[in-house]
N, C-alpha and C positions, 0 to 999 in steps of 0.2 A: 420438289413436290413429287410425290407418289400417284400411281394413276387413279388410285380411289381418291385420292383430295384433289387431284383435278378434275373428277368427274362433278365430284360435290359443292365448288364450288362454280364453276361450270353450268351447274344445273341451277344453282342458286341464282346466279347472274340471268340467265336464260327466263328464269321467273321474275324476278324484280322488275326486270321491264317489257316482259307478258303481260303482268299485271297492269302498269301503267299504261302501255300502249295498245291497252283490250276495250278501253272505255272513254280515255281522256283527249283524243282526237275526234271521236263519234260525236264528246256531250254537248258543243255548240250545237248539233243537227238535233240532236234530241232531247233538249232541253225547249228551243222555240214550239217544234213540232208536235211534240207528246203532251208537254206539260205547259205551252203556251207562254213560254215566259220572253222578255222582253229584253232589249238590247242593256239596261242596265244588272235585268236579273240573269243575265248569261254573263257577265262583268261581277257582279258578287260572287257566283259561283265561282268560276275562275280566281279569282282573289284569294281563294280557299289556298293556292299552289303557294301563293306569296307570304301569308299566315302561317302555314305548314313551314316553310323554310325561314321565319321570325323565330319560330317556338324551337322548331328542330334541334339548336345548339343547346338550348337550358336542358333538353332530354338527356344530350350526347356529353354535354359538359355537366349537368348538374346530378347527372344518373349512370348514365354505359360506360363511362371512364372512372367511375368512384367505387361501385357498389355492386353489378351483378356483370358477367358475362356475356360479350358482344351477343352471340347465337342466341340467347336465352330472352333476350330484349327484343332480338330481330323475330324471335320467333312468334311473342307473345303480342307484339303489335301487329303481325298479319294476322291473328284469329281474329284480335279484335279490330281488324280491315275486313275481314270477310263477313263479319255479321253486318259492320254499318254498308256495306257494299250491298249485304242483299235487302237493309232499309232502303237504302234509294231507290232500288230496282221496283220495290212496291210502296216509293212513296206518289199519291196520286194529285200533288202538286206542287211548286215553287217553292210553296212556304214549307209547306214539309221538306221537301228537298233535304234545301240550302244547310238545315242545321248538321243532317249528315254526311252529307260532302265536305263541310266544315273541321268535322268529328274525324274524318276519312283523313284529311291531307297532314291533319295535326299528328296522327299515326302514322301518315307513310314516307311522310317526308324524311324523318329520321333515318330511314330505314336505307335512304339512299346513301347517309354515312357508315351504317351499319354493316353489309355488304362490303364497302372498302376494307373496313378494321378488318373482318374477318379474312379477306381476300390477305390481305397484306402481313399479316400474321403468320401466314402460312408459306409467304415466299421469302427467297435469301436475296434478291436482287428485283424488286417489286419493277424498275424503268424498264427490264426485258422480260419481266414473266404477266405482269398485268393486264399488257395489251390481249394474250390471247383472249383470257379469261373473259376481260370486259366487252369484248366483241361479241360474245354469247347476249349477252340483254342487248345490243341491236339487237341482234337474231331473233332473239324472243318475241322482241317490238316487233319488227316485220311479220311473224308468221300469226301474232293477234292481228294486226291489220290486215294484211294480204292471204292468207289463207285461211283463216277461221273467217272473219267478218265479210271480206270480197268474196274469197269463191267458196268455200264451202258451203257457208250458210246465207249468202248473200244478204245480212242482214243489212247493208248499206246501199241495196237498191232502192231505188225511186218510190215502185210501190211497198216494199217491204218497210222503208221508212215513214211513211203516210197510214201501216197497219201500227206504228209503233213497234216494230221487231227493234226495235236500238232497246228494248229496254233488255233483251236476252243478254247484253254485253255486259249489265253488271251482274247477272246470276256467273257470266262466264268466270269474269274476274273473281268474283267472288269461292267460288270452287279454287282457282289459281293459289288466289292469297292463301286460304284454307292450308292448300296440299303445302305452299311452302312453310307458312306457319310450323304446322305440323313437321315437317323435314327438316326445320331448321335447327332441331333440337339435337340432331344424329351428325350435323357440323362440328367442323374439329375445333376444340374451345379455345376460345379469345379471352384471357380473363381480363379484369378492369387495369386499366395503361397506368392509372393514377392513385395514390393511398388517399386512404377516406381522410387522414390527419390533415392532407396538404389542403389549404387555404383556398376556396378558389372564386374571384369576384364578377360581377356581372363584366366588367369590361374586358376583363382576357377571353369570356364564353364568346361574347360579341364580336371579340376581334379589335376591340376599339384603343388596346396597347400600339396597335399600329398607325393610328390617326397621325404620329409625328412622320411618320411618309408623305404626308399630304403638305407638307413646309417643301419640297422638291416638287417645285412650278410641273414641269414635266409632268410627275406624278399625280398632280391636283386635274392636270387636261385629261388625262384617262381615267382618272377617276372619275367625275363630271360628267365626260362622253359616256362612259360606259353606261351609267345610271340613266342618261338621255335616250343611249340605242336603243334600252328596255322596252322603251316608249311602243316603236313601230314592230316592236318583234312581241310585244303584247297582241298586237291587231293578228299577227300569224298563226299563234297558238290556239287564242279564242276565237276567231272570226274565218279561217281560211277554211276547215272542215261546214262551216255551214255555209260557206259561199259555195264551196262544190257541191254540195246537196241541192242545196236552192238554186242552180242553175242548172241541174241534171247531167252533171258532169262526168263521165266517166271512160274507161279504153276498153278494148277489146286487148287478152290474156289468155292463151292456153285454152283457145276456144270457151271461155270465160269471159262476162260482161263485169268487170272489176270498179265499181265504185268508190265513195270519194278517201274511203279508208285505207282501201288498198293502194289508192292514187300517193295518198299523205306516204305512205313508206318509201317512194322515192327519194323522199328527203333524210330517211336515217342509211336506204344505202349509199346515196351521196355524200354524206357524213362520213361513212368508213371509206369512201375510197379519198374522199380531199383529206383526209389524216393522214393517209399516206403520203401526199403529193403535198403535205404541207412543211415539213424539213427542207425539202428543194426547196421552195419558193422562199419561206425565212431565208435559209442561207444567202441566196444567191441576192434577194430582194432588201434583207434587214425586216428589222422591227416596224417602224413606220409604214411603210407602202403595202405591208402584209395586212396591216390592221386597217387603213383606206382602201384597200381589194374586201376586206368582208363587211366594211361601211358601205359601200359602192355598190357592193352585191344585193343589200336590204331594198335600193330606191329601184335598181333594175326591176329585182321580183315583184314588186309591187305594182310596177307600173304593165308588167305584162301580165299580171293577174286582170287591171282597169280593162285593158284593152283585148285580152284575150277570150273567148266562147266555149263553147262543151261542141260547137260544130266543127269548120274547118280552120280556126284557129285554137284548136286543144292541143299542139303543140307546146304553143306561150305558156298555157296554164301549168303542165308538164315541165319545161324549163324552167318557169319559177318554183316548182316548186323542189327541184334539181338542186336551186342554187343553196340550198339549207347548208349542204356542204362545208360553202365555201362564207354563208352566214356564219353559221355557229364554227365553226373550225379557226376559220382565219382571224377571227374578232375574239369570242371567246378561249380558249385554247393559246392563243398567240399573247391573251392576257394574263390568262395565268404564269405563261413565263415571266412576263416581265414583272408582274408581279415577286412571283419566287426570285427575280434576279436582286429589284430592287430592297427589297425586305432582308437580304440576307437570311442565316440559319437564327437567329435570334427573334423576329417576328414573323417566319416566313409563315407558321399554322395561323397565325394572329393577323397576318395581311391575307390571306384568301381565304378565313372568313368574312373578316370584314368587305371586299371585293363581292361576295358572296350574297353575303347580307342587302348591301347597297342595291346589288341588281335583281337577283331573285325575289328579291323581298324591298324593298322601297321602289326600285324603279318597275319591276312588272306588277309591284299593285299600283302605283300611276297610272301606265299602261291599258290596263285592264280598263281600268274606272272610263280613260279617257276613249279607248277604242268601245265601249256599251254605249256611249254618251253620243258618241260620231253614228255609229249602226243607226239608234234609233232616230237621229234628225232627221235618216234617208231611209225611211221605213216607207213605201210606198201602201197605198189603202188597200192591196190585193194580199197584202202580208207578206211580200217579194221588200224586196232592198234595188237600191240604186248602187250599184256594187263598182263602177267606174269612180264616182265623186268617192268613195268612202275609200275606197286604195291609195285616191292619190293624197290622202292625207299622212298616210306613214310613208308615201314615196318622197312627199316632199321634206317632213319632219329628218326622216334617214339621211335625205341630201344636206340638209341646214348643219347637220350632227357632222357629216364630212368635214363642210368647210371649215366648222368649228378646229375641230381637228387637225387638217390641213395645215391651218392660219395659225395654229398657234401649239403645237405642239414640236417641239426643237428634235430633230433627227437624231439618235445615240443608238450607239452600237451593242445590240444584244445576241448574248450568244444563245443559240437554239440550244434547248435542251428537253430530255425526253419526260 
């Protein structure tokens, strides 16, 4: 690649999860608070991520692969992210809401396969030129949380979220989507993978060619657990940004009073650096014990979320929320390979969407519905939560998913791969 196509899609990556990570860590905090909504209507919303990633493949398989150019798809679903983005901003309740967050995730979810094609399109060796690239949307993520939303504009302080400033995060985003939208069109062209002639049925979009992987006992345990981990890592998505709001959580930064958005980014730099430390420990560890290290890791962070404060144990809070890292990396990541190993080159797109599907979309809308259902049994009458009992529900669920795991998943030898 050339340095203008590295710049381009560099910047690209840099937005796609600016955008994401401008609004979707805030919206537990300002969904209860602005708009009064309830441990089940912060679970619909949410749900919207799991709908988006159900629909996502019928866009990418029954549209971006047949018919028009990756950029030109990617481009035209961020304008129309940017208009519904500034609907919710001045939507003035719940009901209004929900239909455009709805409207929002069924458009942007695609968007996270769109980004790949065009990334990949443009490299000759995608296992050593991707990683830069995709490091750029962490990047992105963190400086919408920790510098735009923490310190700049402080919109995630205590009083600034009780004025309602969390609703400025979707005009932000909303400008974001816009400029990329618009940018996306000046991307080097991706045209469609597939001829409009060839045949193409719901169950190869689905991934569900792959279902005869799930006849390899092995394969049917991780599959199962996977769908199960969704479960407790539902409660962290939805529920962990407004536990640190509602307990006035925050560090001191750069001579900066950094809140609970800028807090939440500790967990996508933890992400890049356990990527890197994650080759060593496959290798030396294997397959099994790597994926029990990021089971392991769900029940700790939870249980030091129960037990930890915004006083003198906001350490705890801070190391769980550290351990994302070694969550999503060692678990997720470490499943996609063996996914890819298992499936061979003949199901391998067809096994991680279905992998895909199963978790993103079946198990984190479970997830969602069951972590709204738990928040509001422990809804105290001052409008606070009982935030100790409601942790240790995903600490103990993650721990059960171990043993599962543990007990019944037979050791085999996989070879790491990038």
């Amino acid at each position: 690649m050339n340095t203008k196509t590295k710049f381009q899609l560099s910047f690209m990556m840099f937005l796609e999860f600016f955008i994401w990570g401008g609004w979707f860590v805030t919206l537990g905090i300002y969904l209860p608070t602005t708009l009064g909504a309830s441990g089940a209507d912060i679970a619909f919303a949410y749900s919207s991520q799991s709908w988006g990633a159900i629909v996502a493949p019928f866009i990418i398989g029954l549209i971006a692969d047949r018919y028009f150019n990756a950029e030109r798809i990617l481009g035209i679903l961020h304008l129309i992210g940017a208009i519904l983005m500034y609907q919710m901003a001045n939507a003035a309740d719940i009901a209004t809401f929900v239909p455009y967050v709805f409207g929002y995730m069924i458009a942007y979810m695609p968007t996270l396969a769109l980004v790949n094609s065009v990334s990949f399109n443009q490299m000759k060796d995608p296992s050593k030129e991707f990683a830069f690239i995709r490091v750029f949307g962490t990047i992105g993520w963190i400086v919408a949380g920790l510098l735009f939303i923490s310190i700049l504009f402080k919109w995630d302080s205590p009083e600034s979220i009780q004025n309602g400033a969390l609703k400025n995060t979707f005009f932000m985003t909303a400008i974001a989507s816009a400029i990329l939208g618009v940018f996306s069109f000046s991307l080097p062209k991706t045209p469609p993978r597939v001829s409009k002639e060839d045949k193409v049925s719901i169950s190869s979009i689905l991934g569900l060619d792959a279902l005869k992987l799930l006849k390899d006992s092995n394969y049917l345990v991780f599959f199962i657990t996977s769908v199960l981990i969704c479960i407790p890592l539902a409660f962290y998505y939805q529920h962990a940004g407004q536990f640190l709001g509602e307990i006035g959580a925050s560090i001191g930064l750069l001579g900066s009073e950094i809140g609970p958005a800028g807090m939440m980014t500790i967990g996508q730099i933890s992400e890049v650096l356990f990527m890197l430390l994650l080759p060593l420990f496959f290798t030396k560890y294997g397959f099994k014990k790597t994926i029990l290290a990021g089971m392991f890791a769900w029940t700790v962070r939870y249980l030091l979320f129960a037990y930890g404060n915004p006083d003198e144990l906001t350490f705890m809070l801070l190391i769980g929320i550290a351990l994302h890292g070694i969550c999503y990396d060692f678990f997720f990541v470490s499943g996609q390979i063996y996914t890819d190993t298992k499936a061979g080159v003949k199901y391998k797109s067809a096994a991680q969407g279905l992998i895909t599907l199963a978790t993103y979309g079946v198990g984190m809308l479970i997830g969602f519905w069951i972590a709204g259902k738990i928040t509001d049994l422990y809804l105290l009458k001052e409008g606070a939560h009982y935030w100790q009992t409601i942790w240790m529900y995903p600490a103990g669920f993650a721990f059960l998913v171990f043993l599962i795991f543990a007990f019944t998943f037979k050791n085999e030898k996989i070879e790491y791969k990038q």
